[in-house]
MOPAC internal coordinates of N, CA, C and O (Angstrom, degrees):
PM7 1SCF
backbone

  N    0.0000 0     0.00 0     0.00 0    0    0    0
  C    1.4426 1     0.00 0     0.00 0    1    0    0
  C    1.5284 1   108.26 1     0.00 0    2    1    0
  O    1.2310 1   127.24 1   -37.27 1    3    2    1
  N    1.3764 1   103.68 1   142.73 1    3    2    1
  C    2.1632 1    89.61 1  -178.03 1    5    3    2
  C    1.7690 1    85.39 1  -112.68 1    6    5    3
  O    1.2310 1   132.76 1    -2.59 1    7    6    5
  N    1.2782 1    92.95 1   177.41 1    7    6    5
  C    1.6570 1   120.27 1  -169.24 1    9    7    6
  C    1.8296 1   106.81 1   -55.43 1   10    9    7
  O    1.2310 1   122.83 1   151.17 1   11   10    9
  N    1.7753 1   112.19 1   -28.83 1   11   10    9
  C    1.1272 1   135.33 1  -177.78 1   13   11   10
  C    1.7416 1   111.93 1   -43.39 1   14   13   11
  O    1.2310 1   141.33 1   136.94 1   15   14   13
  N    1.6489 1    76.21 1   -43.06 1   15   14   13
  C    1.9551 1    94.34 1  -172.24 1   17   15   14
  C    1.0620 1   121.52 1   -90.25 1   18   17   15
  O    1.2310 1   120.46 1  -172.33 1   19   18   17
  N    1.3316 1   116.73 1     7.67 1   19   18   17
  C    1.3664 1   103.33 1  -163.47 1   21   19   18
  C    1.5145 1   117.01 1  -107.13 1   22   21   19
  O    1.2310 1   133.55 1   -47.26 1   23   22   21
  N    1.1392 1    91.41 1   132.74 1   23   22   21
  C    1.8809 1   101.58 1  -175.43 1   25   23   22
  C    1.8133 1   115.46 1   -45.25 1   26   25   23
  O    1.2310 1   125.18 1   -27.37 1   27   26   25
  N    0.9059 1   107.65 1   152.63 1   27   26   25
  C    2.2331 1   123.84 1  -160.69 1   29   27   26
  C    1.6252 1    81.30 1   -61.34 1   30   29   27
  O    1.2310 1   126.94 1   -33.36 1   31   30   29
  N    1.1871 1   104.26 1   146.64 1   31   30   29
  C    1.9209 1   107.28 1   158.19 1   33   31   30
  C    1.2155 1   103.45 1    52.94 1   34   33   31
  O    1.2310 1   108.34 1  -124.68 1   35   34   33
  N    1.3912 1   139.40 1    55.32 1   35   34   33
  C    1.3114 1   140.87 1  -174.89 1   37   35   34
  C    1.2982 1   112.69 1  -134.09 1   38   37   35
  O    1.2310 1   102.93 1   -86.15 1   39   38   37
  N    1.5912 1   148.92 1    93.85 1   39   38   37
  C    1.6251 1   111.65 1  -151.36 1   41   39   38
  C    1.2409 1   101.42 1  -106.10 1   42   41   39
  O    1.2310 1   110.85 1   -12.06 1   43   42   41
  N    1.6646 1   134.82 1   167.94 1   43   42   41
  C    1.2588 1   135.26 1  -150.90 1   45   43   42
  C    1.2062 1   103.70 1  -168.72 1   46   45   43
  O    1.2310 1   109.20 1   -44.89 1   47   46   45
  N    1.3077 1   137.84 1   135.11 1   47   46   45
  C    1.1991 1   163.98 1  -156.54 1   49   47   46
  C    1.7362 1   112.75 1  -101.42 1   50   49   47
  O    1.2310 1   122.39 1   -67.36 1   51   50   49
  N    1.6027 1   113.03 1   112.64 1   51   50   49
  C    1.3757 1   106.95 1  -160.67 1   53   51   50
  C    1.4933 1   111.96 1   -82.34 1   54   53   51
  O    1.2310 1   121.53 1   -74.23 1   55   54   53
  N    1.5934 1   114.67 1   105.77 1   55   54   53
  C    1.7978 1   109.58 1  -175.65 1   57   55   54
  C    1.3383 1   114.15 1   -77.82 1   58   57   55
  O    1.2310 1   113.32 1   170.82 1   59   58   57
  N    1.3605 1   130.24 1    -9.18 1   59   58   57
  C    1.4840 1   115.77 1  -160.15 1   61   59   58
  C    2.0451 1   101.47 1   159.85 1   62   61   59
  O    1.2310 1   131.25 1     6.43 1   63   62   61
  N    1.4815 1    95.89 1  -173.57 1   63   62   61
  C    1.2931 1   103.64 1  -178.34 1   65   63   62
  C    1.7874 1   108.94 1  -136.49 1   66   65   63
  O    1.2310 1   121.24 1   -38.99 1   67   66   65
  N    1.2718 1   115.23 1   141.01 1   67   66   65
  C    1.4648 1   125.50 1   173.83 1   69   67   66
  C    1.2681 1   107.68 1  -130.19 1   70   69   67
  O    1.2310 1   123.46 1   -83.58 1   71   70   69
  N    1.6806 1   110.96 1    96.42 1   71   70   69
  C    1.0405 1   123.16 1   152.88 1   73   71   70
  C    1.9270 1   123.44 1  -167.36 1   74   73   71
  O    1.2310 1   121.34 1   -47.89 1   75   74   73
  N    1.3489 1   115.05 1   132.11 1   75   74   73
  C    1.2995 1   122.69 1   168.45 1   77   75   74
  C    1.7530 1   127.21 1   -33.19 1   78   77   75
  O    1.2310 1   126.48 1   153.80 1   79   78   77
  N    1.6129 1   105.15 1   -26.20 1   79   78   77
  C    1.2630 1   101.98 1  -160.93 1   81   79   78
  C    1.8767 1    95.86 1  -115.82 1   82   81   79
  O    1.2310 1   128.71 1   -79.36 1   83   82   81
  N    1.5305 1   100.83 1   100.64 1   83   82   81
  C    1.6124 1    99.90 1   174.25 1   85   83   82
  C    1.9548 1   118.87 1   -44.84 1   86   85   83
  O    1.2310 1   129.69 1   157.45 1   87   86   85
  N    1.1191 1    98.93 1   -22.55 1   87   86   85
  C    1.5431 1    82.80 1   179.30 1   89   87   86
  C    1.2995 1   139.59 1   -92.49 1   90   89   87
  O    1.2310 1   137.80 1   174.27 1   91   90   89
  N    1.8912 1    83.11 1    -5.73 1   91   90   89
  C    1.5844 1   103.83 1   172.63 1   93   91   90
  C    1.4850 1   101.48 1   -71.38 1   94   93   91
  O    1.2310 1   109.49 1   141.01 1   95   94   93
  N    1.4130 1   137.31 1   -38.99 1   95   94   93
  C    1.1983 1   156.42 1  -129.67 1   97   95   94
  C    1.8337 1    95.64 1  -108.93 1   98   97   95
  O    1.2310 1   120.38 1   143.74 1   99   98   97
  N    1.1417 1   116.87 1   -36.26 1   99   98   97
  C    1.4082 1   133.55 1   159.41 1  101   99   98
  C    1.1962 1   131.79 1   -70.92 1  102  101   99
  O    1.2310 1   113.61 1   138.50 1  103  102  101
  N    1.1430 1   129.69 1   -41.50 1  103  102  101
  C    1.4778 1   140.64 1   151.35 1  105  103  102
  C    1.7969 1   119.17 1   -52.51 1  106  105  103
  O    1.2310 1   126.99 1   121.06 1  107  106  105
  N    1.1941 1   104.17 1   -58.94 1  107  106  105
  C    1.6545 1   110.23 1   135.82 1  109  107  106
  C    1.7703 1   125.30 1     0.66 1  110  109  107
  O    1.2310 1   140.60 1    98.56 1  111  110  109
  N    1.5281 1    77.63 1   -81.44 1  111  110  109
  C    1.6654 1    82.89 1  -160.86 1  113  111  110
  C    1.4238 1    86.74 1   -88.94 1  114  113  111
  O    1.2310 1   107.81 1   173.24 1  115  114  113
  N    1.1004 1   140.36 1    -6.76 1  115  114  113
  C    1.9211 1   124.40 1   167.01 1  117  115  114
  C    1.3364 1   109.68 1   -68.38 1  118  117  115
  O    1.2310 1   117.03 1   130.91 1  119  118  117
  N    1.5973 1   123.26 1   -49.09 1  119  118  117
  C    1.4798 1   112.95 1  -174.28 1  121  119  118
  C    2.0309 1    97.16 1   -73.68 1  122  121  119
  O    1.2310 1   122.13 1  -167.28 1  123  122  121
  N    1.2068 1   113.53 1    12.72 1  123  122  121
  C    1.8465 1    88.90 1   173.64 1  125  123  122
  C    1.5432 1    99.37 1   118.80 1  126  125  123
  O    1.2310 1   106.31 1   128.90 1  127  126  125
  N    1.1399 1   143.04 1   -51.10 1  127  126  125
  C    1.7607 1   127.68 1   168.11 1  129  127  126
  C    1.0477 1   104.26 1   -11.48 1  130  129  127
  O    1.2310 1   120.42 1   -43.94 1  131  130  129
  N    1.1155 1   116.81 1   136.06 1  131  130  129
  C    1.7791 1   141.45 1   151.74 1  133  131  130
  C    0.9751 1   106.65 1  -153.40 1  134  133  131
  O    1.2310 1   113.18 1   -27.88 1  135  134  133
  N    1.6333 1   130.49 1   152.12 1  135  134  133
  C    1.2855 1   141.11 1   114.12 1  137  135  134
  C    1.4386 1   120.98 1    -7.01 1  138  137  135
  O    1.2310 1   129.37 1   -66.26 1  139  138  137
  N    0.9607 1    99.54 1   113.74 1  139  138  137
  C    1.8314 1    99.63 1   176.46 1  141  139  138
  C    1.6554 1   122.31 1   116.47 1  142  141  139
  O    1.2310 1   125.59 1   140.52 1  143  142  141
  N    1.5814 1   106.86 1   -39.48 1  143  142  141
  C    0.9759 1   153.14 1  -167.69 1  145  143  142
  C    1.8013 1   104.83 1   -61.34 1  146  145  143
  O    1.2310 1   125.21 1   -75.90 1  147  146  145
  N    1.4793 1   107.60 1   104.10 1  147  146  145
  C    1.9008 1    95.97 1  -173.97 1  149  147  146
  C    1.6598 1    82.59 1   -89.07 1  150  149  147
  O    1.2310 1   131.26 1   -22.34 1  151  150  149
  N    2.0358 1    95.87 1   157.66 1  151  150  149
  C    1.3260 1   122.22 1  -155.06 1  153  151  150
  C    1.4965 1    93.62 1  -148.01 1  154  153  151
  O    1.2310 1   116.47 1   -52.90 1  155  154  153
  N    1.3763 1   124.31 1   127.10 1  155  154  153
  C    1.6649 1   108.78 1   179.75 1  157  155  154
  C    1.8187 1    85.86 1  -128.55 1  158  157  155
  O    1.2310 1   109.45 1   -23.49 1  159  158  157
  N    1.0924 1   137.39 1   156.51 1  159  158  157
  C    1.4940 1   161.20 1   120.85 1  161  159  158
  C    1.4392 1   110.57 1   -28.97 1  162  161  159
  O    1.2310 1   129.26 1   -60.88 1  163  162  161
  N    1.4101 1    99.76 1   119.12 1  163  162  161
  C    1.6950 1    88.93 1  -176.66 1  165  163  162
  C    1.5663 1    94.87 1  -123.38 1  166  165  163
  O    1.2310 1   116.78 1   114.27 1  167  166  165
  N    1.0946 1   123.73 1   -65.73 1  167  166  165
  C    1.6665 1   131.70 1  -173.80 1  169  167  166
  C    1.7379 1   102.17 1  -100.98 1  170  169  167
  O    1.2310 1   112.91 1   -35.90 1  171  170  169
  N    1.1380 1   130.99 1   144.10 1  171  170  169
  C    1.5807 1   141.82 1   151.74 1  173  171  170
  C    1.6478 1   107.18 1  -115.35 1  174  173  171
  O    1.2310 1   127.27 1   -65.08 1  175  174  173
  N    1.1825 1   103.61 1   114.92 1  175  174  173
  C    2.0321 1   108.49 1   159.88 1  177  175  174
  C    1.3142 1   143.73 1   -27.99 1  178  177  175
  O    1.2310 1    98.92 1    -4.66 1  179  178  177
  N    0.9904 1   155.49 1   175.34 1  179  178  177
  C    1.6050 1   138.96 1  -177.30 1  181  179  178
  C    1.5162 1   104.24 1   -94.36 1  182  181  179
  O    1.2310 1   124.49 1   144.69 1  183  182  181
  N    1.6375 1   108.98 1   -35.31 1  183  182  181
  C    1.7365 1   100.44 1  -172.81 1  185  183  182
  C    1.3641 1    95.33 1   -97.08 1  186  185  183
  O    1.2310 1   100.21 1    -5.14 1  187  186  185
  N    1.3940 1   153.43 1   174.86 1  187  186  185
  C    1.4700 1   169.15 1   -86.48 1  189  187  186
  C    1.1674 1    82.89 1  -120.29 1  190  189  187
  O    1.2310 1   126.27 1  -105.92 1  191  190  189
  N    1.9587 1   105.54 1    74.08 1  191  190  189
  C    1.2319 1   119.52 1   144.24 1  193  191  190
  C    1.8518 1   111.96 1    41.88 1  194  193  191
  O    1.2310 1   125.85 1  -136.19 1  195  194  193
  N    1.5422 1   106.37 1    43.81 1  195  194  193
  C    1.1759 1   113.87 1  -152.38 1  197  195  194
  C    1.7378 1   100.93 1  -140.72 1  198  197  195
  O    1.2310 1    97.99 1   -72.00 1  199  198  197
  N    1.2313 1   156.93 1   108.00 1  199  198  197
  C    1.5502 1   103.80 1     8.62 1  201  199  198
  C    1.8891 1   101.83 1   -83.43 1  202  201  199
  O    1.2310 1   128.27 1     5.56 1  203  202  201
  N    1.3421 1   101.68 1  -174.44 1  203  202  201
  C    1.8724 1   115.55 1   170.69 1  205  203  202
  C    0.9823 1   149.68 1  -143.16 1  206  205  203
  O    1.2310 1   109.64 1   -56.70 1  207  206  205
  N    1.2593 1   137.03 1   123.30 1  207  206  205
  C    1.7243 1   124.58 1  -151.21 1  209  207  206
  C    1.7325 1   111.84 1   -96.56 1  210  209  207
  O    1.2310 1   126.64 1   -57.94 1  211  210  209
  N    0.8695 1   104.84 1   122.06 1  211  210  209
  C    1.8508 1   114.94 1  -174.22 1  213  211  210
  C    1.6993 1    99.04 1  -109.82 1  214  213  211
  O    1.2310 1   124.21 1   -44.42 1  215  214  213
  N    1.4822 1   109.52 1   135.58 1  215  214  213
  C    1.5058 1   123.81 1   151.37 1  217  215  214
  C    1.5526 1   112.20 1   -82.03 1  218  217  215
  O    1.2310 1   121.14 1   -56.60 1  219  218  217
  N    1.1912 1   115.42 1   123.40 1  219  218  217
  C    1.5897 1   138.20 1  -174.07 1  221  219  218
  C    1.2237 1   102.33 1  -127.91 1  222  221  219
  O    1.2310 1   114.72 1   -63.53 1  223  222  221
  N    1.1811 1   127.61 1   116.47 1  223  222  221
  C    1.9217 1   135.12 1   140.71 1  225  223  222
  C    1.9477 1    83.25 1    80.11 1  226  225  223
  O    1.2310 1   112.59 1   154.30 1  227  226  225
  N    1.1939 1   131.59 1   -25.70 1  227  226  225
  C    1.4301 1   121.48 1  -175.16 1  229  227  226
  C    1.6597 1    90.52 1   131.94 1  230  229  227
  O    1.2310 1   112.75 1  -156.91 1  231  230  229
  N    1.1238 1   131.30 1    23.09 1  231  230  229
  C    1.5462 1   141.05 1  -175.32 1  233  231  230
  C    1.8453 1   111.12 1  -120.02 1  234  233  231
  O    1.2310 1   128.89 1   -47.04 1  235  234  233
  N    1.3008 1   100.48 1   132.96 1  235  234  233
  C    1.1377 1   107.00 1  -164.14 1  237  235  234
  C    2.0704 1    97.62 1   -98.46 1  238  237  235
  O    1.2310 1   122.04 1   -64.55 1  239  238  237
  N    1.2499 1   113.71 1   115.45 1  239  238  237
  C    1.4338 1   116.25 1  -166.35 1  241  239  238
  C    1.5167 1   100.39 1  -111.01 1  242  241  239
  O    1.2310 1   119.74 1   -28.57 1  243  242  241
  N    1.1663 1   118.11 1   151.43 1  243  242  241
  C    1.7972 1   110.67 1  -179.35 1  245  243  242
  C    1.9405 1    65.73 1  -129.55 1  246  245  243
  O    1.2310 1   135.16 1   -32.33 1  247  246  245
  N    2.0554 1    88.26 1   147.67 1  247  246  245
  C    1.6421 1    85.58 1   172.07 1  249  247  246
  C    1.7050 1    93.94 1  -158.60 1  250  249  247
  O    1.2310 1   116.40 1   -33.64 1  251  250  249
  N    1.2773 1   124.44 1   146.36 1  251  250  249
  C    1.4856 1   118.44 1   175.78 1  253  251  250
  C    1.7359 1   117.39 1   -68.18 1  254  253  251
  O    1.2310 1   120.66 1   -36.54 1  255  254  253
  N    1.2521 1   116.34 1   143.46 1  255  254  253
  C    1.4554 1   117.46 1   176.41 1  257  255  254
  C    1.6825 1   123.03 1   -36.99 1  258  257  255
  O    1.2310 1   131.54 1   157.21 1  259  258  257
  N    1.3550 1    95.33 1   -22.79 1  259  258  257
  C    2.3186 1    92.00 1  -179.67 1  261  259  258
  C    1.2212 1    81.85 1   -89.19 1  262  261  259
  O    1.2310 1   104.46 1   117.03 1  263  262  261
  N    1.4994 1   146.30 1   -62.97 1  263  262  261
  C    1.4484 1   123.73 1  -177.66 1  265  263  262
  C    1.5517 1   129.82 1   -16.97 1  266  265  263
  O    1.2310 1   131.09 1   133.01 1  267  266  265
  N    1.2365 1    96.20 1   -46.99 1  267  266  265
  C    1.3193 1   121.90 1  -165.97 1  269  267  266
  C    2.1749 1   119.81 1   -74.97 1  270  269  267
  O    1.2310 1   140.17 1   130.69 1  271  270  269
  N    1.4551 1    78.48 1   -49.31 1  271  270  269
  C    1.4047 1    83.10 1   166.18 1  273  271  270
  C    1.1166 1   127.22 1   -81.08 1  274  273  271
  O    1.2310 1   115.06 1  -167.40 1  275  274  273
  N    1.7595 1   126.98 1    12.60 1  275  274  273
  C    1.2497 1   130.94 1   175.87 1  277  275  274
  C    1.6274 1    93.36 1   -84.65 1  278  277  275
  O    1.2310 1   122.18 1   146.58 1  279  278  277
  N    0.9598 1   113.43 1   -33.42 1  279  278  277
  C    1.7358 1   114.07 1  -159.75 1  281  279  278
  C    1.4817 1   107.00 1   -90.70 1  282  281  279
  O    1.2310 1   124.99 1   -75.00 1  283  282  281
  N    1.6101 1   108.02 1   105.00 1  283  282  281
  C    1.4167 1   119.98 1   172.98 1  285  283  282
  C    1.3672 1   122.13 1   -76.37 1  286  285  283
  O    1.2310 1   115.76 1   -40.49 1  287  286  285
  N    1.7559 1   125.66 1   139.51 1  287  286  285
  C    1.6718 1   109.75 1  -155.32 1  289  287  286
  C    1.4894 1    84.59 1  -153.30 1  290  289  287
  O    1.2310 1   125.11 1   -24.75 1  291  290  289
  N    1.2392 1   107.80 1   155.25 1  291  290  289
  C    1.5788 1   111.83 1   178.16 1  293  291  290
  C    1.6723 1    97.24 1  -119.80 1  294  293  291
  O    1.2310 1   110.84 1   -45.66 1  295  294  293
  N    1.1468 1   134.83 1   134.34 1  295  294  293
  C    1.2506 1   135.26 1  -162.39 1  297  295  294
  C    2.1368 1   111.69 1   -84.07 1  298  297  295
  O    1.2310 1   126.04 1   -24.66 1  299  298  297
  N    0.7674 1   105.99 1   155.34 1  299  298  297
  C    1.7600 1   108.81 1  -175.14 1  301  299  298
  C    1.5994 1   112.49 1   -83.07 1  302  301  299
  O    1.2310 1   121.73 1   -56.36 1  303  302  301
  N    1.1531 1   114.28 1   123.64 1  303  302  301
  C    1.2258 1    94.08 1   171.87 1  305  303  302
  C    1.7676 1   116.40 1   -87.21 1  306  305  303
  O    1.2310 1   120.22 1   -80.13 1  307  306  305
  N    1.4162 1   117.18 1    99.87 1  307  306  305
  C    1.4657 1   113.99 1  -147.60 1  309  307  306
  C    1.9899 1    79.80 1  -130.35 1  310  309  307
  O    1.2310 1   120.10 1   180.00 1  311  310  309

């Protein structure tokens, strides 16, 4: 599942990255992505859920939807 999918207030555990373009995947891990790293969905946009605000490390991130679907997450069972 990537970060794209994931249901509002849901928190999820960051496994990895899916994407072709290393710098998307780099930019990523500069604003704070990691592996390991719980990630919850806080706000989604009116048009294709586009742009979106994620809680990171206790950091409030606004990020566009292809951002988002680079970042693969396995959800918590919380």
């Amino acid at each position: 599942m990537t970060l794209r999918e994931l249901a509002k207030h849901k928190p999820a555990r960051i496994i990895g990255f899916k994407t072709d373009d290393s710098d998307k995947e780099t930019r990523l891990r500069e604003i704070g992505f990691a592996e390991g790293d719980i990630v919850e969905a806080l706000h989604f946009g009116l048009f294709g859920r586009n742009p979106m605000s994620v809680r990171l490390n206790g950091a409030l991130i606004a990020m566009r939807s292809a951002e988002a679907q680079a970042v693969l997450v396995e959800p918590l069972n919380a």
